[in-house]
VEXDREN-2710 file (C-alpha; in Angstrom, 1 decimal):
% VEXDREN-2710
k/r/px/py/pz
1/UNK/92.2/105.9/115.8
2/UNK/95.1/104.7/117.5
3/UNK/97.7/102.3/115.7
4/UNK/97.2/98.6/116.7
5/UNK/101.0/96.6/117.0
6/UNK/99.1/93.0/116.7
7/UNK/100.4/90.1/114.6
8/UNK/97.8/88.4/113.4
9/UNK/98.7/84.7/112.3
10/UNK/96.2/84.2/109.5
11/UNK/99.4/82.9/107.0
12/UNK/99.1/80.0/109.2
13/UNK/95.5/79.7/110.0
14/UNK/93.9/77.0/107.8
15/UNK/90.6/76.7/107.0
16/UNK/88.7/75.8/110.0
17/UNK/91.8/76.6/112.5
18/UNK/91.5/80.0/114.7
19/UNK/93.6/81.6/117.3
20/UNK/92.5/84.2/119.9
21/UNK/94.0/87.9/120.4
22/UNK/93.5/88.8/124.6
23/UNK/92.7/92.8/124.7
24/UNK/90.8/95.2/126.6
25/UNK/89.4/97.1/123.2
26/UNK/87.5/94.1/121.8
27/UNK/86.1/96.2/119.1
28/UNK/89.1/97.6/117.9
29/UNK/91.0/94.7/117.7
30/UNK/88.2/93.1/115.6
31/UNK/88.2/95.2/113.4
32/UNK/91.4/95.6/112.6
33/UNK/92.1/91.5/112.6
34/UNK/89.5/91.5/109.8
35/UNK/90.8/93.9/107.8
36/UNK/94.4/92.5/108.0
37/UNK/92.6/89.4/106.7
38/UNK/90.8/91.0/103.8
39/UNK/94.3/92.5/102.6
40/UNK/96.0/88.7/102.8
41/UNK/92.4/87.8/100.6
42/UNK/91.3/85.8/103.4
43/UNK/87.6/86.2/102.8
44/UNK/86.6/83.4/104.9
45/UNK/87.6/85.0/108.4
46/UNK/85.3/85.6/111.1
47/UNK/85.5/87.1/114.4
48/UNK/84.0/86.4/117.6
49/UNK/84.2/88.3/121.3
50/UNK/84.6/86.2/124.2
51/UNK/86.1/84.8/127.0
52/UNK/89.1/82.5/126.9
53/UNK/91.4/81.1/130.2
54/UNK/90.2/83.9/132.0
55/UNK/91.7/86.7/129.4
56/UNK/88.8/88.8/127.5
57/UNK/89.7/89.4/123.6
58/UNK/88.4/88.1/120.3
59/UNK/88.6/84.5/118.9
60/UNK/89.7/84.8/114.8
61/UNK/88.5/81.8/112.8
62/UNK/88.4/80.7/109.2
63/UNK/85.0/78.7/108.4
64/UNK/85.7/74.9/107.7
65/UNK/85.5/73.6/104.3
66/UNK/81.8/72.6/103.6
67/UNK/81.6/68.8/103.2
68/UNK/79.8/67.6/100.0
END
């Protein structure tokens, strides 16, 4: 596996904020931006693939707070 040199802004990213990470290795970069989540105790990130400006990569989200 090779070694990803990604920051990943989740300090920042409040609940129901995101940011997106363009790539070529979608998978890899998923992966990895979860798992640098899980280590921060983020348990609340998710991860999509898409499309964004024109750039392919993956969109990192934390799920909004539910409202009562």
């Amino acid at each position: 596996m090779m070694k990803l040199s990604i920051h990943y802004p989740w300090e920042q990213t409040e609940k129901g904020q995101g940011f997106f990470i363009p790539c070529l290795d979608t998978e890899a970069v998923r992966e990895a931006g979860l798992k640098e989540s899980v280590k921060l105790r983020i348990l609340d990130a998710k991860a999509t693939v898409g499309i964004r400006n024109g750039l392919m990569g993956v969109w990192f989200y934390r799920v909004p707070r539910a409202k009562n």
